[in-house]
C-alpha positions as CSV (number, residue, x, y, z in Angstrom):
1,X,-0.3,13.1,-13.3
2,X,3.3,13.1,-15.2
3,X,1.1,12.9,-18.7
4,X,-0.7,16.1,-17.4
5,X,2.5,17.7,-15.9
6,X,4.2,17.0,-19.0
7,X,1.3,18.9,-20.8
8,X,1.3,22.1,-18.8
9,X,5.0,22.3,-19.9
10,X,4.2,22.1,-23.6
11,X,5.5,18.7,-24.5
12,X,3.3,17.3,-27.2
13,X,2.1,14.0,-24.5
14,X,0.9,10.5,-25.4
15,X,-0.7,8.3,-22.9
16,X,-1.2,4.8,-23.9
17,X,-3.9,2.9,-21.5
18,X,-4.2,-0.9,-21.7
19,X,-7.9,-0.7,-20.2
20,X,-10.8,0.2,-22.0
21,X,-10.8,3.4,-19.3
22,X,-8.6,5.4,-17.1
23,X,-8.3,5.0,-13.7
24,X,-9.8,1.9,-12.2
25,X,-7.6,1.1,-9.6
26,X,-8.9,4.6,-8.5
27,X,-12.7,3.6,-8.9
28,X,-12.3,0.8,-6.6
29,X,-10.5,2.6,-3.7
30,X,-11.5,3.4,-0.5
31,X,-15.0,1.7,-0.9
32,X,-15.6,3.6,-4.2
33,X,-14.3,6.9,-2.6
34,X,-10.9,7.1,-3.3
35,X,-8.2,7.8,0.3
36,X,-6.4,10.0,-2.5
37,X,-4.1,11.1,0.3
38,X,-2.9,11.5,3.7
39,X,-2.1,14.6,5.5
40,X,0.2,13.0,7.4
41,X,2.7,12.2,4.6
42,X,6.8,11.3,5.5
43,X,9.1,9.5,4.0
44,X,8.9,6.6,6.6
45,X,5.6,5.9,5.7
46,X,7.3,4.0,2.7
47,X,9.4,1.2,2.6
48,X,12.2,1.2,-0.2
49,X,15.7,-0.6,-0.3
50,X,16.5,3.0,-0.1
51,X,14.6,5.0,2.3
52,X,16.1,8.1,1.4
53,X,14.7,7.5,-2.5
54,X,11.1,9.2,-2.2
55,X,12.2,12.6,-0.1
56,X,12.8,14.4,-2.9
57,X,9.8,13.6,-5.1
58,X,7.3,13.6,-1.6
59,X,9.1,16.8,-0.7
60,X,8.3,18.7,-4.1
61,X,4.9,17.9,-4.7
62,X,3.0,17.6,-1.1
63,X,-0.5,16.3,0.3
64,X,-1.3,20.2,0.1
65,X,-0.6,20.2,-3.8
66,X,-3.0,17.6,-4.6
67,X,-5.6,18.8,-2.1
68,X,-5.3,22.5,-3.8
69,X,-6.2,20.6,-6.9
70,X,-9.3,18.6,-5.4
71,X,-10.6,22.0,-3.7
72,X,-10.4,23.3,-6.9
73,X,-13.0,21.6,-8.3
74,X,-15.0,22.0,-5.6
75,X,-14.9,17.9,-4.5
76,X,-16.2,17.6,-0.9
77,X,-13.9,15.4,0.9
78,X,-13.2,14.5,5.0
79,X,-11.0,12.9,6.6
80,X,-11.8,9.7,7.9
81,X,-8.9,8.5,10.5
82,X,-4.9,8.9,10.9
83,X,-5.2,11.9,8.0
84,X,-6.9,9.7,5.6
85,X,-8.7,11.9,3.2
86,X,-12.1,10.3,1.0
87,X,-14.3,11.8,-0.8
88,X,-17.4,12.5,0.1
89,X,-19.5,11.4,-3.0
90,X,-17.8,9.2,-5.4
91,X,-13.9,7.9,-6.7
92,X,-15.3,8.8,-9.9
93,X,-14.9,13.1,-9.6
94,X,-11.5,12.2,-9.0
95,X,-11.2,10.3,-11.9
96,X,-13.0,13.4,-13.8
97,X,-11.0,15.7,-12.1
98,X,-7.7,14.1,-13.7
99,X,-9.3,13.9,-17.3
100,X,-10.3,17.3,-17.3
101,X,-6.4,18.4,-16.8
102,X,-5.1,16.2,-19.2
103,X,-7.8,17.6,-21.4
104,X,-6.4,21.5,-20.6
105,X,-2.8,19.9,-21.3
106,X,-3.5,18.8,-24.1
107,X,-2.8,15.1,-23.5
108,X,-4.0,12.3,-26.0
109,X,-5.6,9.2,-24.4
110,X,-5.7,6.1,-26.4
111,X,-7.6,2.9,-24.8
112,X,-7.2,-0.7,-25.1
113,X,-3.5,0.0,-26.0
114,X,-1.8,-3.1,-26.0
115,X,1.7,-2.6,-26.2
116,X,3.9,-5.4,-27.6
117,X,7.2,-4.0,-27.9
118,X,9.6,-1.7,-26.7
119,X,13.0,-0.8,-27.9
120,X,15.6,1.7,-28.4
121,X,14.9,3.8,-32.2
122,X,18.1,4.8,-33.7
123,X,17.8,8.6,-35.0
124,X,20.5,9.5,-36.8
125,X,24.3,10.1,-36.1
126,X,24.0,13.4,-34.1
127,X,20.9,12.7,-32.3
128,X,19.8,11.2,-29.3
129,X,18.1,7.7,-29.6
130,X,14.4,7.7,-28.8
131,X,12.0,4.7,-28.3
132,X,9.5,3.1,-30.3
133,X,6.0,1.2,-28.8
134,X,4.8,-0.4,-30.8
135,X,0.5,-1.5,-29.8
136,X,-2.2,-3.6,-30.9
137,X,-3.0,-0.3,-33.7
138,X,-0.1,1.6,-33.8
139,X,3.3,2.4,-33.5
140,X,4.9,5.5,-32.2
141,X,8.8,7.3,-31.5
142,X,8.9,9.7,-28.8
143,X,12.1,11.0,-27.1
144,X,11.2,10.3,-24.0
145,X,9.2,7.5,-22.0
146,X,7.4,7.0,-18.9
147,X,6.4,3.9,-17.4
148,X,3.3,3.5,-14.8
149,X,2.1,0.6,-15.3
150,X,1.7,-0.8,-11.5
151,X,2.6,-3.5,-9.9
152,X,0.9,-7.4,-9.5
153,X,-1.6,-6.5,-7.6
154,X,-5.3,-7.3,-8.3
155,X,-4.5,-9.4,-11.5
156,X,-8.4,-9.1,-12.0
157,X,-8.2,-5.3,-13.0
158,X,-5.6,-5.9,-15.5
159,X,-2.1,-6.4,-13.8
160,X,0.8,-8.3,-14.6
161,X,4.4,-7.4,-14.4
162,X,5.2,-5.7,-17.7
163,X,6.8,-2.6,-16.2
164,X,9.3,-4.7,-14.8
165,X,9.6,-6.9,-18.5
166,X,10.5,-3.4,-19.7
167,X,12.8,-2.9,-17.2
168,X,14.6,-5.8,-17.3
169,X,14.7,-5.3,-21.4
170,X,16.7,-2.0,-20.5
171,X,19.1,-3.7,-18.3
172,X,17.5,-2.2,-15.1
173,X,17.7,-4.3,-11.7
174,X,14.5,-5.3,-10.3
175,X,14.4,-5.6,-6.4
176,X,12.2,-8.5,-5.7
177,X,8.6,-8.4,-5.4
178,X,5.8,-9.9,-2.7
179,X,2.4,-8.8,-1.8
180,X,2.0,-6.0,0.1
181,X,-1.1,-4.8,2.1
182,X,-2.5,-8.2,2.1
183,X,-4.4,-10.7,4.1
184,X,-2.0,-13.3,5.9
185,X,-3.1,-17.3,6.4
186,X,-3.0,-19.5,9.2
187,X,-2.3,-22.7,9.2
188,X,-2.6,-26.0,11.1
189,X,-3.5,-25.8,14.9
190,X,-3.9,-22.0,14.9
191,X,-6.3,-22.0,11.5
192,X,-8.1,-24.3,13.9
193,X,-8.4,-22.3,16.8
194,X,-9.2,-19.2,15.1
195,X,-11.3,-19.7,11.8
196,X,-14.6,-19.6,14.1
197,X,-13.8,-16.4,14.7
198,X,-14.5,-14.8,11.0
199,X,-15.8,-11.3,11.1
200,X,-14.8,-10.6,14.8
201,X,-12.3,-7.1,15.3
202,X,-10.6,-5.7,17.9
203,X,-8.1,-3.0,18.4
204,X,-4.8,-4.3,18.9
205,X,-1.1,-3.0,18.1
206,X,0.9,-6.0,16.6
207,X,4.4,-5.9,15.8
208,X,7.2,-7.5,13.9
209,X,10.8,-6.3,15.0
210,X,10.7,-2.5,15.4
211,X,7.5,-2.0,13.2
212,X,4.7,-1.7,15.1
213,X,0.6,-0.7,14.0
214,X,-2.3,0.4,16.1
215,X,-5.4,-0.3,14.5
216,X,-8.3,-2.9,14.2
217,X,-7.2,-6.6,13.9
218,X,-10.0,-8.8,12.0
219,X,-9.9,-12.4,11.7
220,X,-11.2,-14.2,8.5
221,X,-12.0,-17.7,7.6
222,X,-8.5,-18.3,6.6
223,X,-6.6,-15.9,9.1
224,X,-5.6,-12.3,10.3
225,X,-6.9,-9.5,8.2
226,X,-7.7,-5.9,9.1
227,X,-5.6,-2.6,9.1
228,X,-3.3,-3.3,11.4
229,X,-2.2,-7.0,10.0
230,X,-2.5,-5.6,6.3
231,X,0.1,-2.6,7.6
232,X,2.7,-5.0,9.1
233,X,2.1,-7.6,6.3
234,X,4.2,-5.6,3.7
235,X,7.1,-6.2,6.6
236,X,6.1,-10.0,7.0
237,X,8.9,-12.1,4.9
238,X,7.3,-15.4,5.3
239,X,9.3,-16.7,8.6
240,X,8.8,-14.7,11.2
241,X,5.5,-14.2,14.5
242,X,3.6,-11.4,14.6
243,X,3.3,-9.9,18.6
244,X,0.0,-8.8,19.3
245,X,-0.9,-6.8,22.0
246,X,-4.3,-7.5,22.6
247,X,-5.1,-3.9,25.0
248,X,-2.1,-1.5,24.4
249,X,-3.1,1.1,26.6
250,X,-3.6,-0.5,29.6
251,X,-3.7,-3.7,31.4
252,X,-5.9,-6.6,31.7
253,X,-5.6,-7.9,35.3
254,X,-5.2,-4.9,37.4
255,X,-8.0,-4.8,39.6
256,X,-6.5,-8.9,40.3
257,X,-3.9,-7.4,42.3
258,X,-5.9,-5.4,44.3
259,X,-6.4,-6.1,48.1
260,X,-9.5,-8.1,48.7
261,X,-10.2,-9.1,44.8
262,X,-11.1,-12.0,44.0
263,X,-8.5,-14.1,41.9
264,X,-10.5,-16.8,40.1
265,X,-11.2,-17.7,36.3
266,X,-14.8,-15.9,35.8
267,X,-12.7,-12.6,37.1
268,X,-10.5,-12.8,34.3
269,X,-12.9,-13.9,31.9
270,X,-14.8,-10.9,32.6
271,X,-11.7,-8.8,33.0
272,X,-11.1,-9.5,29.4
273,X,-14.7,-9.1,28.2
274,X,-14.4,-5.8,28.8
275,X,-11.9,-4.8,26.7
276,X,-12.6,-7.5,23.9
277,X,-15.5,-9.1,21.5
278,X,-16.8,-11.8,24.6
279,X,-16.5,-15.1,21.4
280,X,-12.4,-13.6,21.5
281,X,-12.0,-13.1,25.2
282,X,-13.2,-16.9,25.8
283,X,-10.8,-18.4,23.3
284,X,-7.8,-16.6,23.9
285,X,-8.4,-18.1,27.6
286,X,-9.4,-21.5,26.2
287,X,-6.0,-21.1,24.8
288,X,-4.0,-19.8,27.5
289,X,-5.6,-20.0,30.9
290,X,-3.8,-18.9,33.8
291,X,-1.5,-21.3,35.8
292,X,-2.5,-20.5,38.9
293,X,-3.5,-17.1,41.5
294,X,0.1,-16.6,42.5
295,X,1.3,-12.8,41.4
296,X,3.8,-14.5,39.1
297,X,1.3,-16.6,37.4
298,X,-1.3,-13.2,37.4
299,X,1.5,-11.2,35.9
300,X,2.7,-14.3,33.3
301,X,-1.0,-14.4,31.7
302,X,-0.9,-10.4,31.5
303,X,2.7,-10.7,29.7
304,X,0.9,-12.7,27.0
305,X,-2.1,-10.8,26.3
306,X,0.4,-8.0,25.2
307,X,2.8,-10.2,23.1
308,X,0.6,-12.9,21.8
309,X,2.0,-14.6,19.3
310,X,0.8,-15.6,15.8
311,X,3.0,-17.2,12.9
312,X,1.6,-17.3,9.5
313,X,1.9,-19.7,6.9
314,X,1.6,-17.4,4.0
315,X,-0.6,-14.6,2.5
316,X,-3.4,-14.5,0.4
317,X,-1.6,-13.4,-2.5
318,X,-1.7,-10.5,-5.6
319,X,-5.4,-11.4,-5.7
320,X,-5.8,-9.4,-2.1
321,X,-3.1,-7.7,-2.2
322,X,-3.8,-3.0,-1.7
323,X,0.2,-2.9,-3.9
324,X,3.7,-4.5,-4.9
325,X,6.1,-4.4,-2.4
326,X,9.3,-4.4,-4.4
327,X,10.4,-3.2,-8.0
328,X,12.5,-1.0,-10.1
329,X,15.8,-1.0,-8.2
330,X,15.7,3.2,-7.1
331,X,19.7,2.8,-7.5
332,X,18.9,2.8,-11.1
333,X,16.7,5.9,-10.8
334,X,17.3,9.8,-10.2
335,X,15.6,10.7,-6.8
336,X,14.9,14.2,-8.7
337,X,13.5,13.4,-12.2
338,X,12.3,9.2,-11.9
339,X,15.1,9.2,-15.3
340,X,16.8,5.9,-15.7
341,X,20.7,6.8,-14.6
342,X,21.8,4.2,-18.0
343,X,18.9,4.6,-20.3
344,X,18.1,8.6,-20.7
345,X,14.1,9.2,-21.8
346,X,13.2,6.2,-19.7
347,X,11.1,7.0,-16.4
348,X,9.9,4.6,-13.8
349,X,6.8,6.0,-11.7
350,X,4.6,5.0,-8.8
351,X,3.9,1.0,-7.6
352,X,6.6,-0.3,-10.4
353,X,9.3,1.4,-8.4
354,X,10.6,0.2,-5.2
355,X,8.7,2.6,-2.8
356,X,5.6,1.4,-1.3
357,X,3.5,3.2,1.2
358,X,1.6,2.1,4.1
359,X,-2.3,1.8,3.9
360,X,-4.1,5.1,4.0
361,X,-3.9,6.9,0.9
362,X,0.5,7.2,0.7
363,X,0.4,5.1,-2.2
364,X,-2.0,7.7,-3.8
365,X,0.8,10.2,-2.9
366,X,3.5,8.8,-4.2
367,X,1.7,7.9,-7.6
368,X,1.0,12.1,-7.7
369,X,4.4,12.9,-6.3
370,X,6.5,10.4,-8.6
371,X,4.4,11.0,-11.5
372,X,4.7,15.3,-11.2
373,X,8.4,14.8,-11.0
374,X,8.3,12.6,-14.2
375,X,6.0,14.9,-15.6
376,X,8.3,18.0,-14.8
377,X,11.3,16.8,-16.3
378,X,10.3,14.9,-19.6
């Protein structure tokens, strides 16, 4: 996106790839068909240090822009749920869509470009300095650099952390980085109450301080997964529960308190079974039956079903990680441009800088969004 920005301007653009092809994080999304946005894009669907960093850059180039583009070449495309937009047929016309503009731009693609080294070029008395990469093959000056090289996630596909090597080289604070949009482990007595449970969902909202996600919970093997626990897990710091509220639009137990109803354990079990997979209702009763019929005992087991408690022990890690929470410090950036404030030429775009979105195409966004304003300024 800021290669082919940078093209439509007329800049003579260079876009050095480390994989032998473009675009793979972008192959693998959204089951093969890419969530390339979300119409629902804000700024608080990011979390940043500074959570005023990505308005300008979001503001500028909008859901809208990229779905003009998409349209465009006539990509069929639906929305799936919350404003997530997939294609219809494959990740790969995305992918196609994006060479074919570099292509009008003019933009130069070289593959397999392993770059070694990066550092200031000295120019001549009056002039600005540039930089010089030197690769595996080559080695090039340009006035002005961009870096996109991602974050840690998905090691397999090629990540590591040398946008934030360069970064450091250049002086530039790095905020620090954890997993983000990842699986989180259980450990001990609730690994052993749960781990039976691989493969069963349910629709929960679970929480952690003021953040709070509707969607579908699923537990795994080795803990909580699904889009609700991979939303609130780029939140999770390693210490603190997760509150799950196991039905949050209505209760469990009403019809308990009713006049004639009968108060007794296969009532609630079925009370629950009604709302939940039958294998989760029994266990979360196996694990906190009632203490009695009284209404405070009724209303105490109804209070738990809505803040049940889960602490992990850790997450699975960059290997299952969707991005990079952390990165670039955006103090050191321009809001408008993605410049470096100390080091003019140098730009810092998408997953390497401290702004990560929540699941559902944002992280697309902000890779277009950062990227255009990158692009429109080099």
């Amino acid at each position: 996106m800021s290669a082919i920005e940078a093209g439509k301007r007329g800049r003579r653009v260079l876009l050095l790839e480390h994989a032998d092809r473009v675009g793979k994080k972008i192959l693998i999304s959204g089951g093969g068909r890419c969530n390339f946005t979300n119409l629902h894009t804000r700024p608080d669907n990011f979390l940043s240090a500074n959570p005023h960093f990505a308005k300008s850059a979001l503001a500028r180039y909008t859901p809208a822009d990229f779905i003009a583009l998409v349209e465009g070449y006539r990509i069929a495309y639906h929305e799936k749920t919350l404003g997530q937009l997939f294609c219809d047929g494959s990740a790969k016309q995305i992918v196609a869509m994006l060479l074919s503009e570099a292509a009008k731009a003019n933009v130069t693609i070289v593959l397999e470009a392993k770059v070694q080294e990066v550092r200031r070029e000295p120019r001549g008395p009056k002039e600005d300095r540039g930089f010089r990469v030197l690769t595996n093959t080559a080695a090039f000056t340009t006035e002005a650099l961009v870096i996109a090289t991602g974050g840690l996630s998905i090691p397999k596909m090629g990540a590591t952390g040398f946008g934030y090597d360069i970064a450091r080289h250049f002086g530039i604070p790095i905020r620090e980085c954890r997993p983000g949009l990842v699986p989180l482990v259980l450990g001990g007595a609730e690994l052993a109450t749960y781990s039976d449970l691989s493969g069963v969902s349910a629709d929960v909202a679970v929480s952690l301080g003021k953040r709070r996600f509707r969607e579908k919970l699923l537990f795994t093997h080795r803990g909580l997964s699904g889009p609700a626990v991979l939303q609130i897990s780029s939140y999770w710091k390693g210490t603190d529960p997760l509150q799950v509220d196991w039905s949050p639009d209505d209760e469990f137990l009403a019809g308990l308190r009713e006049p004639g109803s009968r108060r007794e354990l296969a009532a609630v079990r079925s009370a629950l079974r009604a709302k939940l997979p039958a294998r989760l209702a029994d266990r979360l009763l196996e694990a906190a039956p009632p203490s009695g019929w009284t209404n405070h005992a009724v209303a105490e087991l109804e209070r738990r079903l809505h803040a049940w408690s889960f602490t992990p022990t850790g997450s699975e890690g960059y290997e299952k990680a969707e991005v990079t929470a952390g990165g670039v410090c955006t103090d050191a950036l321009s809001a408008q441009t993605m410049e470096c404030r100390n080091v003019p030429g140098l730009y810092f775009i998408g997953e390497v800088v401290d702004v990560t979105g929540h699941l559902g195409g944002f992280n697309f966004q902000w890779a277009w969004a950062s990227g255009a304003a990158a692009g429109r300024s080099v």
